[in-house]
N, C-alpha and C positions, 0 to 999 in steps of 0.2 A: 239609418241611424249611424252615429259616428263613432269614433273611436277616440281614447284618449291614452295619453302616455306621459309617465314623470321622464323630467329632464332636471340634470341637475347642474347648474353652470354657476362661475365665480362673478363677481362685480366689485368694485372697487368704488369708494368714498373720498376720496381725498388719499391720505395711505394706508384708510380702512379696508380689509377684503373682508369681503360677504359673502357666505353661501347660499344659494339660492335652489328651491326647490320647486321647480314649476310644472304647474299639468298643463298640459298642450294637447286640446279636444282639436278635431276635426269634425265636419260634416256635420253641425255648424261648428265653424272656426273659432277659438277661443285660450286665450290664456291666462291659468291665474294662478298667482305667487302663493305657492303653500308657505315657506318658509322662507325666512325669516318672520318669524309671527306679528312682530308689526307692522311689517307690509303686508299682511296676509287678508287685507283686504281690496289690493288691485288686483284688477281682473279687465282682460280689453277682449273685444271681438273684433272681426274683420273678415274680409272676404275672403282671405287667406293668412297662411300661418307668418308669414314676410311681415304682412300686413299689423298681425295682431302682436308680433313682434315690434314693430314698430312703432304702435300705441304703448305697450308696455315700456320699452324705451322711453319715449316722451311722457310716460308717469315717474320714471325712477329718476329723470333729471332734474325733475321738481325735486326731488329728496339729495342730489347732489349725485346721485348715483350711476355710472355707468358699468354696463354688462360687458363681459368679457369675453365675447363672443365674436367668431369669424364676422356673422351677418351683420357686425358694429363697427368693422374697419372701413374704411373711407373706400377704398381699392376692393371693396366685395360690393358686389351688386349684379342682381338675375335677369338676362333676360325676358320675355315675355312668354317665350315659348317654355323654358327651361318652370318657368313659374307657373306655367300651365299644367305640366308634365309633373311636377313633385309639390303644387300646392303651396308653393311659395318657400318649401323648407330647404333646397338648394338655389346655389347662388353662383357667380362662378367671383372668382380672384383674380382680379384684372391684374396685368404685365404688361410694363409701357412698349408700344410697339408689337403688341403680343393680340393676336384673333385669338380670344378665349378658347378653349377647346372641350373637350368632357375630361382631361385629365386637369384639368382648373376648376371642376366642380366640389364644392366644400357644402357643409352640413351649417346652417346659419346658427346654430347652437354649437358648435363645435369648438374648442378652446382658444385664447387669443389673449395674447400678452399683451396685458395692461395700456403699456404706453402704445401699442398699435392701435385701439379703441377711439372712437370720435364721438359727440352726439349726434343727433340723428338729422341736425338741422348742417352739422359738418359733412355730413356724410352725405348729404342733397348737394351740397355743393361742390365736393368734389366731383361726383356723379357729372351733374354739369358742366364741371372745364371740362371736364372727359369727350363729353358729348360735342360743347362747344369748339373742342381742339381738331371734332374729327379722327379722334382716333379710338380703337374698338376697348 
C-alpha cells in the first residue's frame, strides 16, 4: 500500500496566480488537485510521480494554466536512473556544458518563477535539442 502527501504549489493563468493544493499518492501513482475547487476534479495516474505530474500539466494547459514548478522548466529533466531511485519526484537542472551532478538534484514540485516555466510540450522539446546537441 502507498502513501500519499499534500503539496502545495503556485500556477499562473495569464497574470492570474493560483493556489494549488495537490495530493500526490504513490504506490499506485497518482495526482489530484484538491484546490482550487473548480479544478478539483483532475486527477492523472502514472507509472511515476514525473509522469503523473506530467499528465496533470497537460490538463491544466487545456484551462490555460501553467504550474510553477521546477519539474516545468525547460532545463529540468531526470535521468533514468535518478527517476528510478526517487520515483520520478527528483530531476536534475541541466547547465550548459555542465554533467549534471547530485548537487543539480531539485524536488519537481519545488518553486519556480513564472516566466522560467514552459508547457510540457516546450519542455519535450528543449529536452530534445539537449539530447540532439549532445550535450549532458
Amino acid at each position: 500500500m502507498g502513501k500519499s502527501e499534500i503539496v502545495n504549489v503556485t500556477g499562473v493563468a495569464g497574470e492570474e496566480r493560483l493556489e494549488f493544493v495537490l495530493e500526490v499518492a504513490s504506490h499506485p501513482f497518482s495526482i489530484k488537485v484538491l484546490e482550487p475547487g473548480h479544478l478539483a476534479s483532475i486527477e492523472t495516474t502514472g507509472h511515476d510521480v514525473r509522469d503523473c505530474f506530467s499528465g496533470l500539466r497537460r490538463q491544466l494547459e487545456t484551462h490555460g494554466i501553467l504550474l510553477c514548478c521546477m519539474g516545468a522548466r525547460p532545463d529540468v529533466w531526470p535521468s533514468g536512473l535518478l527517476t528510478q531511485f526517487t520515483d520520478g519526484r527528483m530531476a536534475y537542472l541541466h547547465r550548459e556544458g555542465v554533467q549534471p551532478s547530485r548537487a543539480d538534484e531539485v524536488d519537481i514540485f519545488a518553486p519556480a518563477d513564472a516566466a522560467d516555466v514552459v508547457t510540457v510540450e516546450q519542455q519535450w522539446i528543449a529536452v530534445r535539442a539537449r539530447i540532439d546537441r549532445g550535450r549532458p
